[in-house]
C-alpha positions in Angstrom: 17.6 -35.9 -32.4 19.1 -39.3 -31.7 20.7 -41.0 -34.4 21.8 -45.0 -33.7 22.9 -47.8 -35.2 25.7 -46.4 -36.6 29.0 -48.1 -37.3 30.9 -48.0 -34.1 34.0 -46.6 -35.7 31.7 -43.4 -36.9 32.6 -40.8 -35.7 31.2 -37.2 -34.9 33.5 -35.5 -37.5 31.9 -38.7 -40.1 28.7 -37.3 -39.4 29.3 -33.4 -39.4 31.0 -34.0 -42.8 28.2 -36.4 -44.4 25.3 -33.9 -43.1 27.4 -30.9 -44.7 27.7 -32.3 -48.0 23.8 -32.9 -48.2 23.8 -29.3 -47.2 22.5 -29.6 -43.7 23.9 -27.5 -41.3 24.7 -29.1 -37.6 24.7 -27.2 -34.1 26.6 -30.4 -32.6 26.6 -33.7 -32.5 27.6 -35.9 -29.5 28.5 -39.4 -29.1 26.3 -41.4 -26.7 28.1 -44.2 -24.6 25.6 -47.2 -24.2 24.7 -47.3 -20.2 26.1 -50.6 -19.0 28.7 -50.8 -21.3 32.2 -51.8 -19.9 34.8 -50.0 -21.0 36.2 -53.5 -22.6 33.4 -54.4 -24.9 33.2 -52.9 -28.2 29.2 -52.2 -29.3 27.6 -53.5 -32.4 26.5 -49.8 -32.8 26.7 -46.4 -31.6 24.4 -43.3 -31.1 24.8 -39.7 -31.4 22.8 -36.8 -30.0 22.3 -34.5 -33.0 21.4 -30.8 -32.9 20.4 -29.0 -36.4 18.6 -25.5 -37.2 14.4 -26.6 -37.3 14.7 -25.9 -41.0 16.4 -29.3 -41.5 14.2 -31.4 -39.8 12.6 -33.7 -42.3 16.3 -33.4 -44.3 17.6 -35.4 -41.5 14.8 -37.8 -41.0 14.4 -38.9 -44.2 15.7 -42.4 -44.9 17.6 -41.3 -48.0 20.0 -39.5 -45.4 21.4 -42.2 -43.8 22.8 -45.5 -44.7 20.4 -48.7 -44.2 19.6 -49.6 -40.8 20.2 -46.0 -39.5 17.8 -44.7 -37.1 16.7 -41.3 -36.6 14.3 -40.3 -33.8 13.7 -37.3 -31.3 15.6 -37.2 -28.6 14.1 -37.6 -25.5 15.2 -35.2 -22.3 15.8 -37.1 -18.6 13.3 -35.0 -16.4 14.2 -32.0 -14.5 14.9 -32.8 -11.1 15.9 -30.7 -8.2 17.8 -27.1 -9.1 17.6 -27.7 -12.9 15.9 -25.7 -14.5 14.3 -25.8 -18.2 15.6 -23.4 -20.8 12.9 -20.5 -21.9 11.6 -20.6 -25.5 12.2 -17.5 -27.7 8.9 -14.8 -27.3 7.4 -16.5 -29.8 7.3 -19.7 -28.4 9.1 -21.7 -31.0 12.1 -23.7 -30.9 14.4 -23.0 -33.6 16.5 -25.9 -33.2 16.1 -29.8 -33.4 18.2 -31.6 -30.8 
């Protein structure tokens, strides 16, 4: 999942500890630098890539989650290119993670 528009002094640890509390457990979470962005400008807002057991999907979509503004979305993979190589689904062919 991609969470932006957060405060740019959140930080991952903010986030672990505010999705605990609501009893959401979190596989990571990873900032995301804006592309572009010199290392001298501040950003109005940040992302973070956010990985969570399936089970907790709509927990963290909702828009009681997150403070106003807050947006939550999938996040979207860059395309495998060259010797990359995608990562097999269980037998089953579910996911059980969100990221």
């Amino acid at each position: 999942m991609f969470v932006s528009r957060l405060d740019p002094n959140t930080t991952t640890d903010i986030v672990q500890e505010h999705l605990a509390t609501n009893g959401i457990k979190v596989l990571s979470c990873f900032k995301i630098t804006p592309k572009g962005l010199e290392d001298s400008k501040t950003p109005r807002f940040i992302g973070m890539r956010l990985c969570v057991p399936f089970s907790y999907t709509d927990a963290v979509y909702s828009p009681e989650m997150w403070p106003d503004g807050v947006i939550v979305r999938p996040w979207v993979f860059e395309p495998v290119t060259g010797e990359q190589q995608l990562q097999p689904e269980d037998s089953s062919g579910n996911n059980e993670e969100n990221c």
